[in-house]
KEKE-3310 file (N, C-alpha, C; in steps of 0.2 Angstrom, whole numbers, plus 5000, padded with zeros to 4 digits):
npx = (5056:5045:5035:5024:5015:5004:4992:4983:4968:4971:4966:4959:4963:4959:4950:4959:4973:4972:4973:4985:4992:4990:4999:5011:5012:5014:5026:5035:5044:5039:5023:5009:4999:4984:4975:4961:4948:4947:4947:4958:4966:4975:4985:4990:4980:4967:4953:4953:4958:4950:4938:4941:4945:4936:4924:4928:4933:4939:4953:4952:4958:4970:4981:4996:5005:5020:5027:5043:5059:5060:5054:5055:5057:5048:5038:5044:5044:5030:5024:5029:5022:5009:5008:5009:5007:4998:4993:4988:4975:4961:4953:4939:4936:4925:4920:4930:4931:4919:4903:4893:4899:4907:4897:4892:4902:4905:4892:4893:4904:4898:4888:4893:4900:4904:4897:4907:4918:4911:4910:4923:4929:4918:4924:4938:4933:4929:4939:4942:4955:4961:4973)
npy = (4966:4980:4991:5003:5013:5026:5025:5033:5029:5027:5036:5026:5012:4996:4980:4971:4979:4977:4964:4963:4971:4962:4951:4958:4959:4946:4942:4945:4940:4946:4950:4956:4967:4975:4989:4997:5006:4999:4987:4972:4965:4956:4956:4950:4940:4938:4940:4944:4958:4965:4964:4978:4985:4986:4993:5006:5022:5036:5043:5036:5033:5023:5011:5003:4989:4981:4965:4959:4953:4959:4970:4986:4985:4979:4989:5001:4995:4995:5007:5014:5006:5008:5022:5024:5030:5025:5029:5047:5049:5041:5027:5022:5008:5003:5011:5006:4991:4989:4989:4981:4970:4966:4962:4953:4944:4945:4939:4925:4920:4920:4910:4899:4897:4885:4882:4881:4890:4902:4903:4904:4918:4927:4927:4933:4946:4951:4951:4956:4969:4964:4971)
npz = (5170:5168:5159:5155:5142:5139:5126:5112:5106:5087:5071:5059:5063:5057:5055:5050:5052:5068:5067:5065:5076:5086:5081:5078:5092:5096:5093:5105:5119:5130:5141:5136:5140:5137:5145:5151:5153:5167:5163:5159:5147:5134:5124:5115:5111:5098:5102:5114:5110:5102:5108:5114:5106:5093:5100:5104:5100:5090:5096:5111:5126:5130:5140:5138:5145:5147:5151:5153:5149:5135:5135:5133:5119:5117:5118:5110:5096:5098:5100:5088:5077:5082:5078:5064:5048:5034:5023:5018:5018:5029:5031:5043:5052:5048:5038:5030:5031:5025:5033:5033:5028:5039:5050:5044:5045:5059:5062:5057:5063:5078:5076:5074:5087:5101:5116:5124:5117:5117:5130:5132:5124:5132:5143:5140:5137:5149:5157:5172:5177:5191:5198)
capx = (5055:5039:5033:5019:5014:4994:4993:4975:4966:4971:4961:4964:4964:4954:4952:4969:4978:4969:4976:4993:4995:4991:5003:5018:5013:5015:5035:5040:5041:5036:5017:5006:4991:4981:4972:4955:4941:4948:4949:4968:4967:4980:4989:4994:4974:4963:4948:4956:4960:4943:4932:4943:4946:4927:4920:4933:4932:4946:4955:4949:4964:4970:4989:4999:5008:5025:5031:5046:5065:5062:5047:5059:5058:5042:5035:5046:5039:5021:5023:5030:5016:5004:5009:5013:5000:4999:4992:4985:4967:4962:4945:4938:4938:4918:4921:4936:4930:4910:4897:4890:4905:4907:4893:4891:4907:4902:4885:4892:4906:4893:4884:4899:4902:4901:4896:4913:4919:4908:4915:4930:4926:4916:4931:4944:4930:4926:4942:4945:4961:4963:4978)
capy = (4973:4978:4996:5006:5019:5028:5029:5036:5026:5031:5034:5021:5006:4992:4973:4973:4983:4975:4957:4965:4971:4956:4948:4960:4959:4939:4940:4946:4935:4949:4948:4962:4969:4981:4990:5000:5006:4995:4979:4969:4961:4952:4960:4944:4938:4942:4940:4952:4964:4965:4967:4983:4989:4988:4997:5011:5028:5038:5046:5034:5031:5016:5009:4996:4986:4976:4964:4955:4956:4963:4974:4991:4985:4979:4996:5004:4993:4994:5015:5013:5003:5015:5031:5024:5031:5023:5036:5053:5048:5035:5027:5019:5004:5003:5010:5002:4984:4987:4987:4975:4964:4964:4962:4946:4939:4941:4935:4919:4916:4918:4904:4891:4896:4883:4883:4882:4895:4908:4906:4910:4924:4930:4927:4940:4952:4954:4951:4964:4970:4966:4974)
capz = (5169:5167:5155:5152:5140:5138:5120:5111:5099:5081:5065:5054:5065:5054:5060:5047:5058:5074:5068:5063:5080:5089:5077:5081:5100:5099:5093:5108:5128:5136:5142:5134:5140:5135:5153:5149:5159:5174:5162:5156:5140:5132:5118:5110:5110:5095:5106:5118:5106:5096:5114:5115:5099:5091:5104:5105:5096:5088:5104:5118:5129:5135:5143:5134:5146:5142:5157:5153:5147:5129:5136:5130:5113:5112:5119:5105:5090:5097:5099:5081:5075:5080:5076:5059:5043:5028:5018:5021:5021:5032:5034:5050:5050:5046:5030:5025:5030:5025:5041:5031:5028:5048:5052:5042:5046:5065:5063:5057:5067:5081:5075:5074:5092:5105:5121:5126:5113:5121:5138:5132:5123:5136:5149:5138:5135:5153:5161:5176:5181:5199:5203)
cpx = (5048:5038:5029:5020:5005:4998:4984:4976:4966:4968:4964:4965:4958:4956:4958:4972:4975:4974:4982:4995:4994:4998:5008:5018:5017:5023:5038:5036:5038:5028:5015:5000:4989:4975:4966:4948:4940:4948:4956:4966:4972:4980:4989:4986:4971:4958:4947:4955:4954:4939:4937:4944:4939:4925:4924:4932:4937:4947:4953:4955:4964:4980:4990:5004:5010:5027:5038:5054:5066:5053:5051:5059:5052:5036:5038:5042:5031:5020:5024:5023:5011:5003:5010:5005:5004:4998:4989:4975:4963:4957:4946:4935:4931:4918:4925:4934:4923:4907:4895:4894:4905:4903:4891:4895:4905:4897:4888:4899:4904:4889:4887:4898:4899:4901:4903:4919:4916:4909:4920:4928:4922:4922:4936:4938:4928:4931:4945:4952:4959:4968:4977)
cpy = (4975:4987:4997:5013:5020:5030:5029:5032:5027:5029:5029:5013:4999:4987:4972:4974:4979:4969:4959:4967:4966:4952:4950:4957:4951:4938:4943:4942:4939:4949:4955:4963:4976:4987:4997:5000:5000:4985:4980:4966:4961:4954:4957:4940:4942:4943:4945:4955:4966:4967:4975:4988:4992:4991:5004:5016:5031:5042:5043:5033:5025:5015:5002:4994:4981:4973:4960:4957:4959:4968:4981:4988:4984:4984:5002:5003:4993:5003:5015:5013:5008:5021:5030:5025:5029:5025:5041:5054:5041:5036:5024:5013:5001:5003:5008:4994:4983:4985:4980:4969:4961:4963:4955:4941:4937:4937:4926:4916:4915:4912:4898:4891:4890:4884:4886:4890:4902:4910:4909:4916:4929:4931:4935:4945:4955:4953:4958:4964:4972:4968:4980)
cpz = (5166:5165:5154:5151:5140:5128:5120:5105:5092:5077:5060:5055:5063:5055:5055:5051:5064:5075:5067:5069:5084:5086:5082:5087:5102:5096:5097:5114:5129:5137:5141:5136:5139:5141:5148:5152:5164:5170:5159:5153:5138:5126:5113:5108:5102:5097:5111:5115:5105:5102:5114:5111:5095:5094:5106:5099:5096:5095:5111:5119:5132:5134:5140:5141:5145:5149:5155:5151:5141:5129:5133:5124:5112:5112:5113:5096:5091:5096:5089:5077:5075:5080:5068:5053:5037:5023:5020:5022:5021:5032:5040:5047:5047:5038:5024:5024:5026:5031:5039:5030:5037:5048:5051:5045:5054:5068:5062:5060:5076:5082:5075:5082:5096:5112:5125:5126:5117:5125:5137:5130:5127:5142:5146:5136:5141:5158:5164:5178:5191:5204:5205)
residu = (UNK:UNK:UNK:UNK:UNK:UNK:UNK:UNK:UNK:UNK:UNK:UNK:UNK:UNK:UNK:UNK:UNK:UNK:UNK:UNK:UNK:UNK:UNK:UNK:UNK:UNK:UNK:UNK:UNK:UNK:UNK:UNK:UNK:UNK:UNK:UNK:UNK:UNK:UNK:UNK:UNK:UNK:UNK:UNK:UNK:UNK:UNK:UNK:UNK:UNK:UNK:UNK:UNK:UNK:UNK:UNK:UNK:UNK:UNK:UNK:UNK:UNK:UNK:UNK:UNK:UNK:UNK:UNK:UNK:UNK:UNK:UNK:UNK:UNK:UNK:UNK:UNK:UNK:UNK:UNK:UNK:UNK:UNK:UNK:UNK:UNK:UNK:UNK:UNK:UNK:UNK:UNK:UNK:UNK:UNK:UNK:UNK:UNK:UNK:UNK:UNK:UNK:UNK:UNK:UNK:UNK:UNK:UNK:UNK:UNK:UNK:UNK:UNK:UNK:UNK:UNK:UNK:UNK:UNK:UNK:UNK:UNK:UNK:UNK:UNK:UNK:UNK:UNK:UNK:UNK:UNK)
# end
């Protein structure tokens, strides 16, 4: 069975929340991807996620697709998830985590990376949906 919804970016979504939805995404079989400006990233990826999530601004649209037999539950708990506020005033995730904090943390997990690492990383950051 295979499900799709368009949800919009919401306020509030810091790399927390980013890992916390990968997390969810990865207790269910079904195959999750996330479709956006003509790329398919992987729900269940944190790599995925993050090339999509970082560069998105509150309100950008993108389509959650669920392929498998528990794809109707897992499009219920991922709408859940993100319509859910946890308090009435939400930062972005800049000023919740610190620029400066991100900033560090990517710079230095930049520098471990190997060659190898990087391909990947580049792979789910640029992978296009060919369907």
């Amino acid at each position: 069975m295979v499900k799709s919804e368009v949800f919009y970016f919401p306020k509030g979504f810091t790399v927390r929340k980013i890992l916390e939805f990968v997390r969810l995404n990865s207790t269910f079989e079904s195959e999750i991807y996330l479709l956006k400006n003509n790329g398919k990233y992987n729900a269940k990826s944190v790599l995925g996620i993050m090339g999509v999530f970082l560069t998105a601004s509150i309100g950008d649209k993108f389509i959650v697709q669920a392929t498998g037999n528990d794809a109707n539950e897992a499009m219920a708990k991922i709408k859940e998830f993100t319509n859910h506020k946890e308090s009435a005033m939400l930062l972005s995730m800049w000023d919740e985590e610190g620029i400066e904090n991100v900033d560090k943390a990517l710079a230095t997990s930049k520098r471990r990376w190997t060659p190898e690492v990087r391909g990947i990383a580049k792979s789910y950051l640029t992978m296009n949906n060919n369907s």
